[in-house]
C-alpha positions, 0 to 999 in steps of 0.5 A: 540590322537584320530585322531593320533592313526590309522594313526601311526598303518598304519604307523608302519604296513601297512594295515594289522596293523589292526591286532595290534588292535586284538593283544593289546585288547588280552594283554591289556584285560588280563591286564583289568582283573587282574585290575578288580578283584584287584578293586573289592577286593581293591575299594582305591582311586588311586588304580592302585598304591596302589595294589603294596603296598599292596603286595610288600611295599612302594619301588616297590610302589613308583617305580609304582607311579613314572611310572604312573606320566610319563606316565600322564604327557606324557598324558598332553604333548602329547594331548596339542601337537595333538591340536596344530597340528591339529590347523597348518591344518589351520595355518601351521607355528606351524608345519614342517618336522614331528615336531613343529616350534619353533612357534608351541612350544610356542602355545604349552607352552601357552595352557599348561598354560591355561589348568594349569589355568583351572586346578588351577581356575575351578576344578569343571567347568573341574568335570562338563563339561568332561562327557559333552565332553566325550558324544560329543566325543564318539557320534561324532566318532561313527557318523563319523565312520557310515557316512563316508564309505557311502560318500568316501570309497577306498578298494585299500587301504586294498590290495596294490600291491605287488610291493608297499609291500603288505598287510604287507609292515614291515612284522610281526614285524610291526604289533607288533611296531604298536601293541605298540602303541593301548595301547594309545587308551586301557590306559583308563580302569584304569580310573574307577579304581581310583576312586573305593573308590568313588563308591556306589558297587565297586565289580560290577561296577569297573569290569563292567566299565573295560571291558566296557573300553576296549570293546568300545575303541577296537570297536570305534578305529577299526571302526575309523581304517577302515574309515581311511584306506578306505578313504586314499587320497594319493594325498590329504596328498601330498604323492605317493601310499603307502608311509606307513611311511609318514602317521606318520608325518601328523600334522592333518591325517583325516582333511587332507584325507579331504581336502575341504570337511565338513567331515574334519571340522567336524572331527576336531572339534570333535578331538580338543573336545577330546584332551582337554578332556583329557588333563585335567582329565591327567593334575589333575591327574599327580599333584595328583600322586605327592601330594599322593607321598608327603603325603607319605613321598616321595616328597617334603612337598611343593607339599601338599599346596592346594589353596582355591579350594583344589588343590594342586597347587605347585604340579600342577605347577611342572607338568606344567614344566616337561611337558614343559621340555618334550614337548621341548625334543619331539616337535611330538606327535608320539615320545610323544605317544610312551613314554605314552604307554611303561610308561602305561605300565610299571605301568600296569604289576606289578598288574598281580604279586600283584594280585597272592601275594595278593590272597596268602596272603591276602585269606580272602579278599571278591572278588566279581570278581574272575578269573579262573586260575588265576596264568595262566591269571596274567603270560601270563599279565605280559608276554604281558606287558612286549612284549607291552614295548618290541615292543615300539622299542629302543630308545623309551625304553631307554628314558622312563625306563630311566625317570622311573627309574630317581624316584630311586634316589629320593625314596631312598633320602627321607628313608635316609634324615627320617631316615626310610630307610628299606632294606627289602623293597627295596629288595621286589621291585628289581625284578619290576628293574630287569624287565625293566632293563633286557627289556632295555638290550634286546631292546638295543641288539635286532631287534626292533631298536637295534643291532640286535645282538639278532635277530628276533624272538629270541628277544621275546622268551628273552623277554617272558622268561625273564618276566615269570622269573621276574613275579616269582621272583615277587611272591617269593618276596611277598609271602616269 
């Protein structure tokens, strides 16, 4: 994702999409820090989907779990597809008009299969070598960023004349589309999250490593923006001036700015490093939503199988399908990085409500970390998460809420078949429906991609009181 990211803002934004990335570390911040004091208050293994549980119960639980799952398994798909298009850099039958060959599918299919083997076999050897990648990645990209405006550097690109369009060729609304799509870079503050159970101070170190998060992401990917934009070779990516849009269907955008000269290489070397990288933590990930589901009562009991190595394989080996199922669907990454960021967070903002309920009914529970005006903070969270989904653009809206609420069905088929079915429950976790069915409603009317039946900027007053309506309902719902 790393080399895509930059290059689909400016795409969606012009040159003054630089701005989304101010934008998203402004709502994504805010959503940081709800996670922060619900980490430290609640240090559980998995702990971005259990928050729900806590305050709402086992359906809007279920219902953010299921959200997260699309969201890793988007992870997987998407990563496995950036190697591949960076790979038709140099073999360019794997990728054509903006999307993968039916060549490119199949490598594809063949490197999930790979990272499903790594996966399977060598647990530990992904344990043991990611923090080794992660170095090589973070070291490799603050290089770059450092020594490539000093080599190749173009201020022309910042201040298009305004024949070309200008500073903002989309206007206002692109910069917001652009917006959409940082959470790519920003998704990986619930990462320590997750593993809160595990650490030795959990009240200092999962708030300290999630704004250390976001911090890092915000200032490698606006320094990577700038170099980007700065050494933009309209006649190296085979484009006239200012073709914005055209940057989105690049198969290797940096490499490609390059071309010839080592800077490409080296860049790619380093992509390729981090796009494994994640792929692999994404892949372990996904199979133990659906194992954490199983042992709950809501998946098959199949997927609880480990093998000899303690991974729960069957699970594994269902992510693999759907991942090559979507994959098929969405041969591009953009398409694919789009559907991980509405579904990042689809599963983020429900935390800005658990985080009023749980202080309301849960008041004697040491928070080490604590913020101020809290019921301002976890609104405006919520609000922006709900913005964030909004800006995402039908029909990206459609095929993720849809694929989240696919998990419906499959809750409610696992209460009755036990015998368990609780209304209540259900009943707790309609506002958290009613939310994404109420943001898909606008999408399908609204500017961004809609019928602009409701117009801009009507369409995000809707949005911002619809989900400060639903951010209440929510608290009615856990506190009654």
């Amino acid at each position: 994702a790393v080399p895509f990211i930059p290059a689909i803002v400016f795409s969606y934004g012009g040159p003054i999409g630089i701005l989304s990335w101010l934008i998203g570390l402004l709502i994504m911040s805010l959503l940081a820090l709800v996670f922060a004091e619900l980490g430290s208050a609640y240090p559980e293994t998995g702990g971005t989907v259990r928050y729900l549980y806590f305050s709402h119960g086992a359906f809007a639980s279920f219902f953010n779990s299921w959200g997260t799952f699309i969201g890793y398994f988007m992870a997987v798909i998407s990563e496995t597809v950036a190697v591949v298009e960076y790979l038709s850099f140099f073999f360019p039958q794997l990728y054509a008009n903006g999307s993968l060959t039916p060549l490119g599918e199949l490598v594809t299919v063949l490197f999930l299969i790979a990272f499903f083997l790594i996966q399977y076999y060598g647990v530990k050897i992904v344990t043991n070598t990611n923090n080794i990648m992660t170095w090589i990645k973070v070291v490799g990209l603050v290089a770059f960023i450092i020594i490539t405006p000093l080599i190749v550097f173009h201020p022309s690109n910042f201040t298009p004349p305004q024949n070309y369009g200008g500073i903002a060729p989309f206007g206002f609304a692109g910069i917001l589309t652009a917006t959409s799509i940082t959470v790519y870079a920003y998704a990986g503050f619930r990462q320590p999250i997750d593993y809160g159970e595990e650490m030795k101070n959990p009240g200092k170190d999962v708030p300290r490593a999630v704004i250390l998060s976001i911090i890092i992401s915000f200032l490698i990917f606006l320094g990577l923006s700038v170099v980007f934009l700065g050494a933009l070779n309209w006649t190296a990516i085979g484009t006239k001036p200012y073709n914005w849009t055209y940057i989105s269907t690049l198969p290797a955008p940096i490499p490609q700015e390059f071309s010839g000269n080592v800077l490409g290489v080296y860049f790619f070397i380093i992509a390729v490093i981090a796009a494994i990288s994640s792929t692999l933590i994404y892949f372990g990930s996904a199979a133990r939503v659906l194992y954490a589901n199983s042992k709950n009562g809501y998946m098959p009991k199949a997927f609880l199988k480990l093998n000899k190595n303690g991974v729960p394989y069957v699970a594994l080996i269902t992510s693999l399908v759907i991942a090559g199922i979507y994959m098929v669907a969405f041969p591009q990454f953009l398409s694919e990085a789009d559907i991980f960021s509405v579904a990042s967070v689809v599963s983020y903002a429900p935390a800005a409500v658990s985080l009023i309920v749980l202080r309301e009914v849960d008041p004697s529970r040491k928070r080490p970390f604590t913020i101020k005006y809290v019921k301002v903070v976890s609104a405006l969270a919520f609000i922006g998460g709900g913005l964030m989904i909004y800006w995402a653009s039908y029909p990206t809206t459609l095929y993720t809420i849809s694929s989240v609420l696919a998990g419906i069905p499959i809750y409610l088929y696992y209460e009755i078949k036990y015998g368990k079915l609780v209304l209540i429950q259900v009943k707790r976790g309609l506002w958290y429906v009613g939310w994404l069915l109420s943001i898909l409603a606008i999408s399908i009317l609204g500017s961004f991609g809609g019928l602009n039946i409701i117009p801009y900027p009507f369409d995000l007053i809707s949005v911002s009181i619809i989900s400060l309506l639903f951010f209440y309902l929510g608290y009615i719902s856990g506190t009654k």
